[in-house]
C-alpha positions as CSV (number, residue, x, y, z in Angstrom):
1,X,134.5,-173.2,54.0
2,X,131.3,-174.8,53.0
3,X,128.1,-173.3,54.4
4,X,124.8,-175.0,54.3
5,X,121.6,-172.3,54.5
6,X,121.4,-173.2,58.3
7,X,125.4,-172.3,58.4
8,X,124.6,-169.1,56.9
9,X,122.1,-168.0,58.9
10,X,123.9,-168.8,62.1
11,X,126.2,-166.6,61.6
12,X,124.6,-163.6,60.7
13,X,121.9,-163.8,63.3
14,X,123.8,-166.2,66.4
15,X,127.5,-165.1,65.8
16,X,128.7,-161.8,64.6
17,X,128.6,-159.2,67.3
18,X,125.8,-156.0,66.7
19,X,128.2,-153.4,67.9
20,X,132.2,-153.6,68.4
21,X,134.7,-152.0,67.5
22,X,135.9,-150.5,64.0
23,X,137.7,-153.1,62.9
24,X,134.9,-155.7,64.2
25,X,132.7,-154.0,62.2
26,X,134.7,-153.6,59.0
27,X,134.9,-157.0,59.8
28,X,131.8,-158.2,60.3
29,X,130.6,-156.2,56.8
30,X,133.2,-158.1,55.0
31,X,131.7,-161.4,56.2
32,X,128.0,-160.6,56.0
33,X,128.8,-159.6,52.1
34,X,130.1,-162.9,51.8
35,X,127.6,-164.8,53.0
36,X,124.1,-162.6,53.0
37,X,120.9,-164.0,50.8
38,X,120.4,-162.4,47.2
39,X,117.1,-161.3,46.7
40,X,117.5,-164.2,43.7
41,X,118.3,-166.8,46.2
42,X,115.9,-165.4,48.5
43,X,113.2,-166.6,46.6
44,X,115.0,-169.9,44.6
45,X,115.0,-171.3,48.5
46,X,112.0,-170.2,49.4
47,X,113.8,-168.3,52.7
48,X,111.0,-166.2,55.0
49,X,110.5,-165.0,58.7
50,X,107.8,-166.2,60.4
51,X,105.6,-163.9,62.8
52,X,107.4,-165.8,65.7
53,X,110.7,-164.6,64.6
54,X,112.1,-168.0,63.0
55,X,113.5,-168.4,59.7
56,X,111.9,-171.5,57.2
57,X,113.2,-172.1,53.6
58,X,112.2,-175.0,51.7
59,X,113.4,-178.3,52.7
60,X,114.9,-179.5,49.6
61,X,117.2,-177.3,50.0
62,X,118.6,-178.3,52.9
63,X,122.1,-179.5,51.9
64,X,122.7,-176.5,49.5
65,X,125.9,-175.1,50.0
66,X,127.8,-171.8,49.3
67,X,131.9,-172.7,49.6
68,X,133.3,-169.5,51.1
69,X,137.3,-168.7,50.9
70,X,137.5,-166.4,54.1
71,X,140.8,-164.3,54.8
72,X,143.0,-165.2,57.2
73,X,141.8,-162.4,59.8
74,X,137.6,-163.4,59.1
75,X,138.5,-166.9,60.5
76,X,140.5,-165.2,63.6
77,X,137.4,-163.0,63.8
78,X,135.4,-165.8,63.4
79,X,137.4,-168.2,66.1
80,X,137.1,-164.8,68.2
81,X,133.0,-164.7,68.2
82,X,132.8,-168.2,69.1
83,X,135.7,-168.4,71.9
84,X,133.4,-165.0,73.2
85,X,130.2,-167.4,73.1
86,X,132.0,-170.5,74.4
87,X,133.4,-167.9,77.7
88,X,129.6,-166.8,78.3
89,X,128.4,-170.4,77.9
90,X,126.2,-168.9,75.1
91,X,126.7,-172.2,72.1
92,X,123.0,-173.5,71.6
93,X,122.4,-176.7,69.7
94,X,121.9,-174.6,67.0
95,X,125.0,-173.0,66.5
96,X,127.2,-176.0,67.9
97,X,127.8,-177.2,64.2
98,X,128.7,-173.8,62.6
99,X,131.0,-173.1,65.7
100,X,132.6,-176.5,65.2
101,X,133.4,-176.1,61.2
102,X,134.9,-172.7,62.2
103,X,137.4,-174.0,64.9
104,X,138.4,-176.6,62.7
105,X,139.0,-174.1,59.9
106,X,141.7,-172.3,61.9
């Protein structure tokens, strides 16, 4: 799957669950070492949280993207987070893109 910066940070902050069960979590560790910031690319994009809680990186890199190979069961996990959103009528604007590219991967 290819994730853009925005993509990334979707998921870690707007779609995997804080607590859940084991497996969730095992889960959810899986995908967050797939997809966190390096301290390296931290910097290279220029990615910082603001005192009112957003994230900024630098424009031009916008359209970077990381192409992730997720397992079978992270895209069932994945599917799983969003059907849970899409229940609670919980998709913002912002995360209607990254919950879109994950349907369409299953």
């Amino acid at each position: 799957m290819e994730l853009l910066i925005a993509d990334r940070l979707n998921i870690i902050y707007g779609l995997l669950p804080a607590k859940g069960s084991m497996l969730e979590m095992a889960l959810r560790k899986e995908i967050l070492e797939k997809i966190e910031f390096s301290s390296k690319e931290t910097e290279k994009i220029g990615l910082e949280s603001k005192e009112d809680g957003s994230i900024k990186w630098n424009d031009k890199h916008d359209k970077d993207i990381l192409t992730i190979d997720f397992k079978p069961k992270e895209i069932v996990f994945l599917c799983e987070q969003v059907d849970r959103l899409d229940i609670e009528k919980e998709i913002s604007t912002h995360l209607f893109n990254i919950c879109q590219k994950i349907k369409d991967a299953n």
